[in-house]
N, C-alpha and C positions, 0 to 999 in steps of 0.2 A: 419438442426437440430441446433437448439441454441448452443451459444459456452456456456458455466458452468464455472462460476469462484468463487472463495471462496478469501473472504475479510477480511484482520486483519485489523484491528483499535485499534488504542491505546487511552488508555481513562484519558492518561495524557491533558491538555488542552481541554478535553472534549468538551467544551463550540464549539472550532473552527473542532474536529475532528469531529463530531455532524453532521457538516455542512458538513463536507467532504464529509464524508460516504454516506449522504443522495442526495446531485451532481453526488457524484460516480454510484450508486446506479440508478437514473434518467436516467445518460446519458447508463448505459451498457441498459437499456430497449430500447432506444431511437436506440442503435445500433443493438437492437436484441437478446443480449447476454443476461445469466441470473445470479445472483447471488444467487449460493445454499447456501451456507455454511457461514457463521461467527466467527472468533473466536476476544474476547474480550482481549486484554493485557494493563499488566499497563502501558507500554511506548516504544517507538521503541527500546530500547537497547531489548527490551522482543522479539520480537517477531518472530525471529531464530524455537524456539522448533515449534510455530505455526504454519510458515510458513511451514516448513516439515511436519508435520500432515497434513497440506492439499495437499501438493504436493504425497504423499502419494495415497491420494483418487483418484481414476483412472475416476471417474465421474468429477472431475473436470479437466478442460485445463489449468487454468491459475490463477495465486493469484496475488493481488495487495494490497499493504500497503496500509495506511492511517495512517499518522502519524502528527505530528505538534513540533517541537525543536524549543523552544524560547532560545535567548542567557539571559544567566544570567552573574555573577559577575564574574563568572571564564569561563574557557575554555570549560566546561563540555559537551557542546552543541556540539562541533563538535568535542569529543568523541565520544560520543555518535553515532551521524549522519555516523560518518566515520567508524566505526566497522561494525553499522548494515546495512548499504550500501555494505560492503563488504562480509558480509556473505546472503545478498540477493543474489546478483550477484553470489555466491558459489553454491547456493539451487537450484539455476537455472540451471545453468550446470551440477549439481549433476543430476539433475532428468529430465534433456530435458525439459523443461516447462518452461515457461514465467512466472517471477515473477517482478513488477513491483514498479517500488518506486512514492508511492503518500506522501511521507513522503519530508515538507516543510521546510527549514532551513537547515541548524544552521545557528547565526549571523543575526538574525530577529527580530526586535520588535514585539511586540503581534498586534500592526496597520499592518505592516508587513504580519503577518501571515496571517489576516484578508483579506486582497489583494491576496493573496494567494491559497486561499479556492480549487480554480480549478484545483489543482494539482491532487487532485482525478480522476478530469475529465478525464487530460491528460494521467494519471498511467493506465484508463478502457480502454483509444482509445488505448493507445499502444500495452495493452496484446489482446485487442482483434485482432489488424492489425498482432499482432506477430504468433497468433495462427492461423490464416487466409493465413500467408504467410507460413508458416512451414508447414503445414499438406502436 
């Protein structure tokens, strides 16, 4: 039986999550896995409440970000990156389930990011190896 994962994406930088989501997306078919669910937020500090809504759904194994934090003029970026990192890794424990960070940065130029894209990739292989070694 296919593992079921549900995907945030944040539709900050659009342009390169786009790209994520859609590698992300490739590679869980490529591994077998499928992705039911989506939820859309405006930016990785967001995506905590979503995250839980799908950990929630007992049809799903595993959730993975997709995010993108470019550094700007202030520190804000790895604010940002370091709260919702942390309350990833919470939702995961909280719920037994693998939640996975495809979320690129902070401290990144937008070329940067761009080189980056595959972090999706690496967020599907991991929840899938996690949900595969845990069962």
């Amino acid at each position: 039986m296919a593992i079921k994962l549900g995907f945030v994406v944040a539709e900050f930088n659009r342009d390169l999550t786009y790209m994520m989501e859609i590698e992300g997306e490739e590679h869980a078919k490529f591994l077998g896995a499928e992705v039911i669910e989506k939820i859309y937020v405006p930016g990785a500090y967001d995506m905590p409440l979503a995250i839980k809504k799908l950990l929630k759904d007992d049809k799903i194994d595993a959730v993975i970000t997709i995010g993108c934090v470019i550094e700007g003029a202030t520190h804000h970026d790895e604010i940002v990156v370091s709260h919702a990192a942390r309350k990833i890794i919470d939702l995961s424990l909280e719920f037994n389930k693998p939640v996975t960070l495809g979320i690129s940065g902070p401290g990144m130029t937008r070329l940067e990011a761009s080189d980056r894209i595959d972090y999706a990739k690496r967020a599907v292989e991991s929840a899938v190896k996690l949900v595969q070694r845990l069962e």
